[in-house]
C-alpha positions in Angstrom: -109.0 -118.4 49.1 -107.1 -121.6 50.1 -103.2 -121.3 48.9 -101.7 -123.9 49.3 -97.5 -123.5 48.4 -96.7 -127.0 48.4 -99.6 -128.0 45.5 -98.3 -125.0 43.4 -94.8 -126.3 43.5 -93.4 -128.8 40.2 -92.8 -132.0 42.0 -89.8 -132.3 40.6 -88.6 -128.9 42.3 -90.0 -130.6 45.8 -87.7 -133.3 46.0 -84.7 -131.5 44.3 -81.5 -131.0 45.9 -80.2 -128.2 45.1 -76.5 -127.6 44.3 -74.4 -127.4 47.2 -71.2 -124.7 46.6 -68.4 -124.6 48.6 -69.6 -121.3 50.4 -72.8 -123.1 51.1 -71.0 -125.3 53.6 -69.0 -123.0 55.5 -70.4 -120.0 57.1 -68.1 -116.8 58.4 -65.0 -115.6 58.0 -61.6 -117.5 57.6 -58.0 -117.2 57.0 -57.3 -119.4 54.4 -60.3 -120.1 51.6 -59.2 -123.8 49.8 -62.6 -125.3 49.6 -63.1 -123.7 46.1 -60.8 -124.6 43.8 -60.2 -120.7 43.1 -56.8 -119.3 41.9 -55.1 -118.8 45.0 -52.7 -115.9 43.8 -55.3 -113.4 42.5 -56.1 -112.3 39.4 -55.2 -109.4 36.3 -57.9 -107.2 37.9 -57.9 -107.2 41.8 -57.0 -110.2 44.2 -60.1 -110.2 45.7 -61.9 -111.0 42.2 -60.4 -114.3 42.3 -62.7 -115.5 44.9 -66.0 -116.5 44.3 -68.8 -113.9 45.3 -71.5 -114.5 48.0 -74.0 -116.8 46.5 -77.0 -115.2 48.7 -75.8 -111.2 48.7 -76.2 -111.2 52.3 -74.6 -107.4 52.6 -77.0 -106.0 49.8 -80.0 -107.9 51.6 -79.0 -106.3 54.9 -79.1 -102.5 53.3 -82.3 -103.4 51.1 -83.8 -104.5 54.4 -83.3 -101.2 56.0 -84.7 -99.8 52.9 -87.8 -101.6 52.3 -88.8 -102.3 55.3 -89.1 -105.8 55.0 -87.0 -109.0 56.2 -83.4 -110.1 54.6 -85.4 -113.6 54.3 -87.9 -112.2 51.9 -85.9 -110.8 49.3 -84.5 -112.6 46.2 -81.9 -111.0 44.6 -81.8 -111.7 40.7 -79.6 -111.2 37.7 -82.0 -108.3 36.4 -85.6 -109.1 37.3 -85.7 -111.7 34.1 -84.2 -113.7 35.8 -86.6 -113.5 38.9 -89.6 -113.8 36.2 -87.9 -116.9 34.9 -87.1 -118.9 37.9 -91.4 -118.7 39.0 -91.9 -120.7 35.9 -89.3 -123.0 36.7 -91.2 -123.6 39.6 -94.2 -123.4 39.8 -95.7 -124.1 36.4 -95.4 -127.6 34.6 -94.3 -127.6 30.6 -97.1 -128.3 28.6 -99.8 -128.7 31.5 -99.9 -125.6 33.3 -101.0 -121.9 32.5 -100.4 -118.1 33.4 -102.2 -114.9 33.2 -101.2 -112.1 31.8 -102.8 -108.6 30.9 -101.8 -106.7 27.6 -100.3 -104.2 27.1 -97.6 -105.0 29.6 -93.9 -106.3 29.4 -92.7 -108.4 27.3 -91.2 -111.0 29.1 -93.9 -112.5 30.6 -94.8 -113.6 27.3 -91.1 -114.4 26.3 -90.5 -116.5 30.0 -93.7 -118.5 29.5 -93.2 -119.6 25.5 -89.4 -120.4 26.8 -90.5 -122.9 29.4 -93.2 -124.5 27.8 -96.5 -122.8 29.5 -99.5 -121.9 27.9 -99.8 -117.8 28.1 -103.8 -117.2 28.9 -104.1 -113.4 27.9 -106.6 -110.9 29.9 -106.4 -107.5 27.9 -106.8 -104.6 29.7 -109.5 -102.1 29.7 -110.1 -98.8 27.9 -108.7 -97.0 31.0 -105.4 -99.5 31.1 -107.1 -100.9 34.2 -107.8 -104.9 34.8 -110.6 -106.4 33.5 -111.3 -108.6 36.3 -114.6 -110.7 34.8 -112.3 -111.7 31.8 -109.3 -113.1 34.5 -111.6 -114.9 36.0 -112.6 -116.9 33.2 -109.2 -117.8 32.4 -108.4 -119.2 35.5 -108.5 -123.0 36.2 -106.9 -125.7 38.3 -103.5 -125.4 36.3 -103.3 -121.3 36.7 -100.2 -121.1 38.5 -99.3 -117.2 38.0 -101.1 -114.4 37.3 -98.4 -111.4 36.1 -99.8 -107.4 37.2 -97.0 -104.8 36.3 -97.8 -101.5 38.0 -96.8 -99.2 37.1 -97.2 -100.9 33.9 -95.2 -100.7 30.9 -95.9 -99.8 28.3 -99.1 -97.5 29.6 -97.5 -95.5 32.3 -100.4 -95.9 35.2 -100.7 -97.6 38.0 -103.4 -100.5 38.5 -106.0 -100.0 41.3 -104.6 -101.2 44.8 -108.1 -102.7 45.0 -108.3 -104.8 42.2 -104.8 -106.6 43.3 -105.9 -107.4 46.7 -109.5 -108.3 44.7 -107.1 -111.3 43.1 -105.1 -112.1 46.3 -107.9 -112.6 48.1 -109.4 -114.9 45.5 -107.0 -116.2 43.6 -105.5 -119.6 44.8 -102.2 -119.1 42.9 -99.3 -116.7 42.9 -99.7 -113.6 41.9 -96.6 -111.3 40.8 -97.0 -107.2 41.1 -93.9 -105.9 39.0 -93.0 -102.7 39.9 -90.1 -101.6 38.4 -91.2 -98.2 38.2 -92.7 -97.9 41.8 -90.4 -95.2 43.1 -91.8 -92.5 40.0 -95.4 -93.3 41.5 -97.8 -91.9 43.7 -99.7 -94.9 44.7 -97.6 -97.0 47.5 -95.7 -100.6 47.2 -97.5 -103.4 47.4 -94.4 -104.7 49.6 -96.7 -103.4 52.5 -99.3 -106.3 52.1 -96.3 -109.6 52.1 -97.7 -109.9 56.0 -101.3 -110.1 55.0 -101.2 -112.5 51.6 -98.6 -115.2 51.3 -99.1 -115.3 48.1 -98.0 -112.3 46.9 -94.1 -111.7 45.1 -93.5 -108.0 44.4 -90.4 -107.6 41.6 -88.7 -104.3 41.7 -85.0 -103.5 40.2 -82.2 -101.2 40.4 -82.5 -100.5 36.5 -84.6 -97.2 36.4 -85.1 -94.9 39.7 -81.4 -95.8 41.0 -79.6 -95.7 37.4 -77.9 -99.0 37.8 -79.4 -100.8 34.4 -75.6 -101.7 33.4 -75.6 -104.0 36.7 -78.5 -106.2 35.4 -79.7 -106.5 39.0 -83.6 -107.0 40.2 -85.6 -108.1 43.2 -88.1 -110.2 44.8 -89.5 -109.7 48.0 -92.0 -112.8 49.5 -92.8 -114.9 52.2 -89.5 -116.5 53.7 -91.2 -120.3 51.7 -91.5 -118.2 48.6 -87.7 -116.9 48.7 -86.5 -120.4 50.0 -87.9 -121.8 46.4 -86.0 -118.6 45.0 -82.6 -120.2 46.1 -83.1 -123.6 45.8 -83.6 -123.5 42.2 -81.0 -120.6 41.7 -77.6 -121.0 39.7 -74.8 -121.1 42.9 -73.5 -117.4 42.1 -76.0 -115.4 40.4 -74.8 -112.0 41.2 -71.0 -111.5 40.1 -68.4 -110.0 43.2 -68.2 -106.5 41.2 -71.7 -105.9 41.2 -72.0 -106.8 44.4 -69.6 -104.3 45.4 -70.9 -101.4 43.2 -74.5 -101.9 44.5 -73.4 -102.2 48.3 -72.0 -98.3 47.6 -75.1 -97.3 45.7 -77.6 -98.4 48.2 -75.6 -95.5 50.8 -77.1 -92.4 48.5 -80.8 -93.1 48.8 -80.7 -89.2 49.2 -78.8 -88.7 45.8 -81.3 -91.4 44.3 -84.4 -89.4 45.7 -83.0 -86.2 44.3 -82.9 -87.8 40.8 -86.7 -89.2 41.2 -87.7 -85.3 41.9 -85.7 -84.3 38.8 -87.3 -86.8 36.6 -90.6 -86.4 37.7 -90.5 -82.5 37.5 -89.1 -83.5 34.0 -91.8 -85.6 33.5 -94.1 -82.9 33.9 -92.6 -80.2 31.6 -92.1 -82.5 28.8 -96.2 -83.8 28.9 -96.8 -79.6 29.2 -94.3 -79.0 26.1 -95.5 -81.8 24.5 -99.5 -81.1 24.5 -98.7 -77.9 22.5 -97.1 -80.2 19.3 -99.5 -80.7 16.7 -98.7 -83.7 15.6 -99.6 -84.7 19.2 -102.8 -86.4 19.6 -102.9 -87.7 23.3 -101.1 -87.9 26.4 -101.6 -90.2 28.6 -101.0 -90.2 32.7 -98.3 -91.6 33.8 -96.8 -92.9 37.0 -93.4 -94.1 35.4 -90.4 -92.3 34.2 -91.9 -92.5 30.4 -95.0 -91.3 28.6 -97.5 -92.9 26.0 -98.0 -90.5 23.3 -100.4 -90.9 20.6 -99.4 -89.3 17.4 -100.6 -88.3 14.3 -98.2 -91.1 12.4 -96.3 -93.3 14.8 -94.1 -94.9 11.9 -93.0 -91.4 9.8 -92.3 -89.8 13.8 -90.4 -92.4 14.5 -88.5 -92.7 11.3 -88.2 -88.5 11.3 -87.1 -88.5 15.6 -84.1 -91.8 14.1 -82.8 -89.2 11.2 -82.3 -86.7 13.9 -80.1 -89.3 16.3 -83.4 -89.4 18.5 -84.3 -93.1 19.4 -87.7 -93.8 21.1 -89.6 -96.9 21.1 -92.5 -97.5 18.5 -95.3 -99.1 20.3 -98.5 -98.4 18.0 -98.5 -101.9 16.4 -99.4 -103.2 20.5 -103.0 -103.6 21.8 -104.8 -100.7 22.9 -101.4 -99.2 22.0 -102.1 -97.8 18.3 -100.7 -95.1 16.8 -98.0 -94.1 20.0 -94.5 -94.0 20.9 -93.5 -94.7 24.2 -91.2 -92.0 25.5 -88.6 -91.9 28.1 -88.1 -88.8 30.3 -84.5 -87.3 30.0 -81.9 -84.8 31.0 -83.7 -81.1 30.1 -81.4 -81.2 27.5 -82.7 -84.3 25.6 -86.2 -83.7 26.0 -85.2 -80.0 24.7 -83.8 -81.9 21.5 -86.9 -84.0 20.9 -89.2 -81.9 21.2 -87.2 -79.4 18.8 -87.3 -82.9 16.4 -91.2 -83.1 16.9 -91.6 -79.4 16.2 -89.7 -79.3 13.0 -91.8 -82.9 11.7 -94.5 -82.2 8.8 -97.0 -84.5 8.3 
């Protein structure tokens, strides 16, 4: 492999200069802020609000940096991990020249991201097992592959992909390749975070959305090489991540322990709904999962469905997906909901 950052990058994105805020030219703490053209007197809310928030969440880098076990310098943080998907197309891949990789079923904003900004969407469907079908990737790529997307554990499957098979790519793959792992912390299998120091081009997404409860924040993550992350914020709008969220993630990032006690929960959940589940008839197939959801096929995805939406129940209908027919992708939740669904599944008559 020979990656090469600088022949990956738009060349408009090389020689831009990024927007310069009035935070971005002082650095510390003062007694009187009128660089910013801010109201002065405060706000309805709270005075501080009327202040513009840290453009680069230095605080929340610090505690994530404790957490992960990786430098404040390689992590990104986004306005929910769209926008961390979205700003690799901006630069790295060309409109109308270049191309990405993705492997069905997985999430849909890949897809979404890619037709946005104007770049071809080469697709690589997994295998049988939900693993990668690494002959057909290969094929796809060419000189204009610029990313090749790997969500594990993937959505809307549940497993995790082979550790092997990523650092198979890395190791060949002159491009970027982007692990997602949003659902990392209700997995077995370890981050791929552990490998930034061994392949530089490697980005690993992760968010606050599912393990640590916080989807309402809309806040998601990029760890990289210190080059990567400096493309992050050069191309970034000034103040991505609002002073409240800020403020409300700085507190939740103190109960990791409260956070770990919910993973157990969930994951013990996890297991008693699959159990409970197996013993439904209409219930054709479980499949493993490393997330905080399960892949069920059943024995009519659009009647269970329809029946779970009569009884206030809403899952997500997923059988008209590759590799994907006839299920419904469930999420795990409180004993007491999973109680109600599967009294709702019990009751259905085919």
């Amino acid at each position: 492999m020979s990656f090469n950052l600088n022949t990956l990058l738009r060349p408009n994105i090389k020689t831009l200069t990024p927007y310069s805020s009035a935070r971005d030219e002082f650095h510390g703490e003062a007694k009187v802020y009128l660089d910013a053209n801010e109201n002065s007197i405060g706000s309805p809310l709270l005075k501080w609000y009327n202040r513009y928030p840290d453009p680069y969440q230095q605080k929340i880098k610090e505690k994530l940096s404790a957490i992960k076990g990786v430098a404040p310098k390689q992590i990104f943080i986004g306005n929910g991990s769209d926008e961390c998907i979205d700003l690799l197309y901006r630069a790295f891949c060309s409109p109308g020249k270049d191309n990405v990789i993705i492997c069905p079923p997985t999430y849909g904003m890949y897809e979404v991201s890619a037709n946005i900004n104007d770049v071809e969407l080469r697709k690589a469907p997994l295998l049988e097992n939900f693993q990668l079908d690494l002959v057909h990737m290969e094929t796809l790529v060419d000189a204009n592959t610029k990313l090749i997307w790997i969500c594990s554990p993937n959505n809307p499957t549940g497993n995790s992909i082979n550790r092997e098979d990523i650092e198979m790519i890395l190791n060949n793959f002159d491009g970027i390749v982007v692990v997602d792992e949003a659902y990392i912390n209700f997995a077995r299998q370890r981050s791929c975070i552990s490998l930034l120091s061994e392949y530089p081009n490697l980005v690993v997404m992760q968010t606050l959305s599912k393990a640590w409860g916080l989807a309402g924040l809309r806040l998601g993550m990029s760890f990289a090489s210190e080059e990567i992350i400096s493309i992050y914020n050069k191309i970034k709008p000034p103040y991505n991540i609002s002073e409240a969220v800020q403020e409300l993630v700085i507190k939740a990032l103190d109960n990791v322990e409260d956070v770990n006690a919910m993973i157990q929960e969930l994951v013990s959940e996890r297991k008693r709904l699959e159990e409970a589940l197996t013993a439904i008839p209409v219930v054709e197939k479980i499949y493993p999962s490393d997330a905080n959801f399960l892949l069920v096929k059943v024995a009519d995805a659009k009647a269970i469905y329809t029946w779970l939406l009569s009884n206030e129940i809403v899952v997500r209908d997923r059988s008209k997906v590759i590799l994907c027919e006839g299920c419904l992708r469930i999420t795990v939740g409180t004993a007491k909901e999973n109680d109600e669904l599967l009294t709702a599944l019990q009751k259905f008559i085919v």
